[in-house]
C-alpha positions as CSV (number, residue, x, y, z in Angstrom):
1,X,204.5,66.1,156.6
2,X,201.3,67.2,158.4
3,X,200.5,64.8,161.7
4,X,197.0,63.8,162.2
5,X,196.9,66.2,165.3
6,X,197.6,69.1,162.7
7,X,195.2,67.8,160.1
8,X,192.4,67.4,162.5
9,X,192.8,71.2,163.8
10,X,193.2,72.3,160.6
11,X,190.0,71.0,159.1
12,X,188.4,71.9,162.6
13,X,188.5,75.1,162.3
14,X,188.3,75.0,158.4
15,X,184.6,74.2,159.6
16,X,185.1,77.1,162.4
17,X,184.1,74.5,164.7
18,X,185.1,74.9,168.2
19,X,186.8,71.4,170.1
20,X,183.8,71.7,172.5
21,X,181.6,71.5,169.6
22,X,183.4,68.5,167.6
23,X,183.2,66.8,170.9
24,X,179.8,67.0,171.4
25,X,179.2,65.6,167.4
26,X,181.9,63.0,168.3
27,X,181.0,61.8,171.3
28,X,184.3,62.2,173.4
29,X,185.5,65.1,176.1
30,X,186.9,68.3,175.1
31,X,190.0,67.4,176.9
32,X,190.5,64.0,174.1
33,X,189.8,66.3,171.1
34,X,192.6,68.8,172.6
35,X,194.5,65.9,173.0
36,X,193.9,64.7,169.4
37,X,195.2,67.8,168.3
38,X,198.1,68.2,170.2
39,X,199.7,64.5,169.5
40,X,199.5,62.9,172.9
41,X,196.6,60.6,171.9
42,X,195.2,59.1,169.1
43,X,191.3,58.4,168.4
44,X,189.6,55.2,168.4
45,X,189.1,53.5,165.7
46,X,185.3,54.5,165.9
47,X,186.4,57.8,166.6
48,X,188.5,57.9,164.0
49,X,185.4,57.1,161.4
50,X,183.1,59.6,163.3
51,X,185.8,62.5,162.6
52,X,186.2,60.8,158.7
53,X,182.3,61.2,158.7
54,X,182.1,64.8,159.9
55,X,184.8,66.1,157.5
56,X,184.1,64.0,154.4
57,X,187.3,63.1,154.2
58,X,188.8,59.5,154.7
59,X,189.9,57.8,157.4
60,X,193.3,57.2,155.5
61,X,193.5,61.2,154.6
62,X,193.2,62.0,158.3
63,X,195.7,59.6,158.8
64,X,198.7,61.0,156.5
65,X,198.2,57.8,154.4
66,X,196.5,60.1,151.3
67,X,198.1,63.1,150.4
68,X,194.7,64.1,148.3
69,X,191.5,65.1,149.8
70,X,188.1,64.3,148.1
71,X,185.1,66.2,147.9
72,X,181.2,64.1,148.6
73,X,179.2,65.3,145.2
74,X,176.9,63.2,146.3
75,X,173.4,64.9,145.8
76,X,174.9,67.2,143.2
77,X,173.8,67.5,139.5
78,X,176.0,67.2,137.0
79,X,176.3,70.3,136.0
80,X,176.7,71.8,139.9
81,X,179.7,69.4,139.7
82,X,181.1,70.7,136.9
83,X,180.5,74.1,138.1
84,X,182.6,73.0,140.9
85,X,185.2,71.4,139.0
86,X,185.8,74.4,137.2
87,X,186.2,76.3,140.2
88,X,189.1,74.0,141.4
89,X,190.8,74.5,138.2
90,X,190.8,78.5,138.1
91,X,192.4,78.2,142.2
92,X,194.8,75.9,140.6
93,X,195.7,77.9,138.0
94,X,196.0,80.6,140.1
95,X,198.6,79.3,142.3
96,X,200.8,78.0,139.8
């Protein structure tokens, strides 16, 4: 099971976004993102949608609630998303 701390970090740097940059975007100190990510402290509940915001993932995702993540296609034509969708297939093909 991956804790939020570990989800946060991980899509942090997915992004190859420092903590002193996720701060700044989030609105809290270095030291609460480190925090965040270490399990000693939890966000807000305003913090918690900023970080949902920023990642385009849900608040229940970051969370452990959702074991799925969703891509936003929003602004994406059809055919960009099928594009897309076809990627995700070949990858998961690949790893089976």
């Amino acid at each position: 099971m991956v804790f939020f701390g570990e989800k946060l970090r991980m899509l942090r740097k997915g992004r190859n976004i420092t903590q002193q940059t996720l701060a700044v975007q989030v609105g809290v100190t270095v030291s609460a993102i480190s925090a965040y990510e270490s399990g000693s402290r939890y966000p807000s509940y305003e913090v918690l949608l900023s970080l949902a915001r920023i990642f385009h993932v849900s608040t229940d995702y970051l969370l452990g609630l959702e074991k799925n993540r969703c891509l936003d296609v929003t602004g994406l034509s059809e055919r960009e998303i099928d594009i897309l969708a076809k990627t995700i297939e070949i990858f998961r093909d690949k790893s089976v």
